[in-house]
C-alpha positions in Angstrom: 90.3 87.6 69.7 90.4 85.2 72.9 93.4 84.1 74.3 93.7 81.3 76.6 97.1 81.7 78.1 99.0 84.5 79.3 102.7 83.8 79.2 105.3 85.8 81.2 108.7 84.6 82.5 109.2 82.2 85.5 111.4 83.4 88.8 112.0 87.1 90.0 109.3 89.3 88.7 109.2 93.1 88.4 106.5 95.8 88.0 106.6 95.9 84.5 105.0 92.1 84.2 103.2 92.2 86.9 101.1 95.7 86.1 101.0 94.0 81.9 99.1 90.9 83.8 96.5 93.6 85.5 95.3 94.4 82.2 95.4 91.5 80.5 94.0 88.9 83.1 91.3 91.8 83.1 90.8 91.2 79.3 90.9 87.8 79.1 89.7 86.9 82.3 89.3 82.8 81.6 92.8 82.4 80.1 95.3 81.0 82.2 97.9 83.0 83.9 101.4 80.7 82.4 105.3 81.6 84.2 107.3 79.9 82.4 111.0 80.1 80.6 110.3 76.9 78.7 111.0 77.5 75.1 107.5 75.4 73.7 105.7 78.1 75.9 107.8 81.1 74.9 106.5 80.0 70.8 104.5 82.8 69.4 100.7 80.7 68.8 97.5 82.0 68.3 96.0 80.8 71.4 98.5 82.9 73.4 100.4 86.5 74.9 103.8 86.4 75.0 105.0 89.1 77.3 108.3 90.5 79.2 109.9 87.8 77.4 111.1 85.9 74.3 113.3 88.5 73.0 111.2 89.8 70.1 108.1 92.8 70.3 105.4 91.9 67.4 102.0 92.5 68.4 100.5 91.0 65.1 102.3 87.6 66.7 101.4 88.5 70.2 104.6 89.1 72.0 105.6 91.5 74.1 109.4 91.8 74.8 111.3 95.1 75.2 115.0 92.9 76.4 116.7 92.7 73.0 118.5 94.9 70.4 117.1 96.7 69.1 115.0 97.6 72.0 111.3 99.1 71.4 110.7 102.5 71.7 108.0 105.4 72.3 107.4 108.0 69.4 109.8 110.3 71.3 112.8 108.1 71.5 112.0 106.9 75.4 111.9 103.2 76.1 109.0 100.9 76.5 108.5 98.4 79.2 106.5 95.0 78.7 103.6 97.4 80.4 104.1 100.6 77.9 103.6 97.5 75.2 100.7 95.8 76.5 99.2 99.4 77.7 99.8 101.0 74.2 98.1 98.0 72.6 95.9 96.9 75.1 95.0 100.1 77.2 91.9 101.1 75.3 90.3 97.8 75.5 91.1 98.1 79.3 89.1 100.6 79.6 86.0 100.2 78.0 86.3 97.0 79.9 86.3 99.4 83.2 82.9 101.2 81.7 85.0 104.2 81.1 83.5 106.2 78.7 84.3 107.0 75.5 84.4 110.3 75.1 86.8 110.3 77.6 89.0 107.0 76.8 91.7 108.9 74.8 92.2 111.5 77.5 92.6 108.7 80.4 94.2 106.3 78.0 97.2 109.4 77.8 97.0 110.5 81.2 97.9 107.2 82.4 100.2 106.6 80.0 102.1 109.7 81.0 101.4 109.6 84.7 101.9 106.1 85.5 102.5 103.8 82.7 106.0 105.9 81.6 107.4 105.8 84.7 107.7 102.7 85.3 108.9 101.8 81.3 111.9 104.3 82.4 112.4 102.8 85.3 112.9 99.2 84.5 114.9 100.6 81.7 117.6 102.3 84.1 116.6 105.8 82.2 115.5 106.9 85.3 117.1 107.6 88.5 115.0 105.7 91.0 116.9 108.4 93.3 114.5 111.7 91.5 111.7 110.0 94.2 114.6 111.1 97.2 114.3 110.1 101.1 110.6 108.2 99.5 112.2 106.5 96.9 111.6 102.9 98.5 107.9 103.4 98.5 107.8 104.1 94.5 105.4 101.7 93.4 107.8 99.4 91.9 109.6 98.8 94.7 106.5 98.2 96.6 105.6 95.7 94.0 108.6 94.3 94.6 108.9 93.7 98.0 106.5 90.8 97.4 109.4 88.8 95.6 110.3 86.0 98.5 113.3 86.2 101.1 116.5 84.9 99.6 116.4 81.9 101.7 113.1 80.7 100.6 113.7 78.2 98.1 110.3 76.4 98.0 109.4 75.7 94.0 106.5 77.5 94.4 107.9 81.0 96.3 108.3 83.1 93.3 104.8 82.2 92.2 103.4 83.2 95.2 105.0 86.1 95.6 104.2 87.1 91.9 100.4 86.5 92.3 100.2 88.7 96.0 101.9 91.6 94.0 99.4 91.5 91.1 96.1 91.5 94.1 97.6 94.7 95.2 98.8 96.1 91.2 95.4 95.0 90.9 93.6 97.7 93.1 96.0 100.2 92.5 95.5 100.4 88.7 91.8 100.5 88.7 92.0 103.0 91.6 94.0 105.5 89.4 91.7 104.8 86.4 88.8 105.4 88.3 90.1 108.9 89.7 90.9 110.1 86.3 87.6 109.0 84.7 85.9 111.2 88.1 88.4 114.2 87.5 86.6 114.5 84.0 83.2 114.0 85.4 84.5 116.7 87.6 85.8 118.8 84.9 82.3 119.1 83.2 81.0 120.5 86.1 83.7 122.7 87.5 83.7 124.7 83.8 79.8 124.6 84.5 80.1 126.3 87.6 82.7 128.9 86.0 80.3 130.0 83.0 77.3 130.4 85.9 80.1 132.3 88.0 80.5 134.9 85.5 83.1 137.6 86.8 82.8 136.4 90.5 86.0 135.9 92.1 84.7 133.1 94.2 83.1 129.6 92.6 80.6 127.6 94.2 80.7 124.0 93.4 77.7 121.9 93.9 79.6 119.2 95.7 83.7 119.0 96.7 85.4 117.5 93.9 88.6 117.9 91.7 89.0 121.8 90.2 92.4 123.5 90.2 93.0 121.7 87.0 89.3 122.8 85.1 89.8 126.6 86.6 93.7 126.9 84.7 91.9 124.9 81.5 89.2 127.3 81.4 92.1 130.1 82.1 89.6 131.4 85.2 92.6 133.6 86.6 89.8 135.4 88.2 88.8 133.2 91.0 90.5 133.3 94.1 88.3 130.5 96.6 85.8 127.5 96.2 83.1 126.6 98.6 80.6 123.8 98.4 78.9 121.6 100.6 81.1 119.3 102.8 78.7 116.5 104.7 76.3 118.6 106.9 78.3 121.9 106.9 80.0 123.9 104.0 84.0 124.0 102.5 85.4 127.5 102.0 89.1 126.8 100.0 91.9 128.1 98.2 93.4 127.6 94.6 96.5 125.7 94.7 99.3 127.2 92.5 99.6 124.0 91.0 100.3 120.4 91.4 103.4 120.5 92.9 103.2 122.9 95.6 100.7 124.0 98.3 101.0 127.8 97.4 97.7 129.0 96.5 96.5 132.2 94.1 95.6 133.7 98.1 95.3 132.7 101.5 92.2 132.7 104.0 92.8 135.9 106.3 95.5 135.3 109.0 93.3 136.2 112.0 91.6 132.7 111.5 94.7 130.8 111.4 93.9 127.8 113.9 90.8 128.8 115.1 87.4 126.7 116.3 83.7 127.4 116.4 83.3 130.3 119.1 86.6 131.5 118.2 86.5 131.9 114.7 82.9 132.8 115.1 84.9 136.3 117.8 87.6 136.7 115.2 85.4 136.5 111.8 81.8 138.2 112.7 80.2 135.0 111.0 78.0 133.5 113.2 78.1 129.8 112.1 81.9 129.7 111.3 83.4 126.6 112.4 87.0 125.8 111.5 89.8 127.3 110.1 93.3 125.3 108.8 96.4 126.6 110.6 97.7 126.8 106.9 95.2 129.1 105.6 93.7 126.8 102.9 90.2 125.6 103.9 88.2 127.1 106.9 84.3 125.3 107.5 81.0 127.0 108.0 77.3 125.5 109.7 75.9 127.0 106.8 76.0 128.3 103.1 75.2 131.5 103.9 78.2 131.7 106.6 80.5 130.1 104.3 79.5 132.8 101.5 79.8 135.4 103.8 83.4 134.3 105.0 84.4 134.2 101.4 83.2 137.8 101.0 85.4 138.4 103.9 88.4 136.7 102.7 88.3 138.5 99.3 87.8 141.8 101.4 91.0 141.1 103.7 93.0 141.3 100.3 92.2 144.7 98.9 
């Protein structure tokens, strides 16, 4: 079905509206974007979507709303925004129009529904503390989004439009950035459990390139490996295995002689002729070659027993 306007309310705006227009001016990329509180636009019509207001959610009529009793809500009792809507009915098409493909749309299509998309239903529903984001809670992305609405004193007709249309440029970029990265960690994926069936019982894992593994290596349940390495540019990555996502523990640390150290100095304090670089936190040390980089990661593994 083509639609030829996309209607959302007039005045302040938050992140909710503004991410729903993202994927929908994305969709429909020739209908006109309509803010408006006048009644003969907020009339359900086939030639149009109806979204973060009008007081009624019916998809088969094409609105949108999640403002009136009773109020949508997820499978598991949490409240949608007009973006949870227009992602839950919408999101799929969004991404095939993004050339994601589709043996992987249902995994993306969740991940950003649980990563990004929820959040921000919660939080424009006041079920969550914008406080849980602490001293960095002004630069959650809906305050960012936000802080395009004008200055209180800036009455000109057109202010709220304006301010509307600079957040949506920058919604713009940030939701096909985070679509883009998930569709890459499965291309990632793929190879990483690759690289894990070649590796056998080896406790180290050479990647072909650097890319996204911590979460293939706990999928595959590789508790074996202790440190990546792969080509980095011109020279070669040697790394640890974070914990997890929240924390910058890892399964085991580069050896703490190399803590800080540079070319001829790591080169005195590891034997490796070629060694180049080593993190002051232990986590990725660099190498000239692939042989020095293999040979450090024998080292590191040895430093543990």
């Amino acid at each position: 079905m083509t639609f030829i306007h996309l209607v959302t309310h007039s005045g302040g705006f938050h992140a909710d509206e503004v991410l729903s227009s993202v994927i929908l001016t994305r969709l429909f990329p020739e209908a006109k974007l309509v803010r408006s509180r006048d009644e003969a636009w907020l009339t359900p019509a086939a030639d149009r979507i109806i979204y973060d207001v009008g007081r009624a959610y019916d998809a088969g009529a094409g609105i949108f709303d999640h403002h009136q009793k009773p109020n949508p809500l997820r499978p598991d009792g949490q409240p949608y925004s007009s973006f949870g809507l227009i992602w839950a009915h919408f999101g799929r098409d969004y991404l095939r129009a993004l050339d994601v493909p589709q043996a992987r749309a249902d995994a993306i299509h969740a991940a950003f529904d649980a990563d990004f998309v929820l959040p921000v239903d919660l939080l424009d529903n006041g079920a969550m503390d914008p406080g849980v984001a602490g001293p960095l809670s002004k630069l959650t992305l809906p305050n960012l989004l936000e802080s395009f609405k004008p200055d209180f004193d800036d009455r000109s007709p057109e202010a709220d439009d304006r301010g509307f249309h600079r957040a949506l440029a920058v919604a713009r970029g940030l939701v096909e950035a985070e679509i883009a990265r998930l569709a890459a960690k499965y291309r990632a994926e793929t190879l990483v459990l690759d690289a894990i069936e070649a590796a056998g019982a080896a406790r180290i894992l050479e990647l072909p390139m650097g890319m996204p593994f911590r979460s293939a290596i706990e999928a595959a349940g590789a508790d074996h490996l202790l440190f990546v390495v792969h080509p980095r540019g011109a020279d070669w990555a040697l790394t640890t295995i974070r914990l997890g996502a929240d924390t910058f523990e890892s399964r085991a640390d580069l050896p703490e002689a190399w803590a800080g150290l540079t070319d001829t100095a790591l080169e005195a304090a590891s034997g490796v002729k070629g060694a180049k670089f080593c993190h002051n936190g232990r986590f990725i040390a660099v190498a000239d070659s692939r042989e020095a980089i293999l040979r450090m990661a024998a080292l590191a593994l040895e430093a543990l027993e």
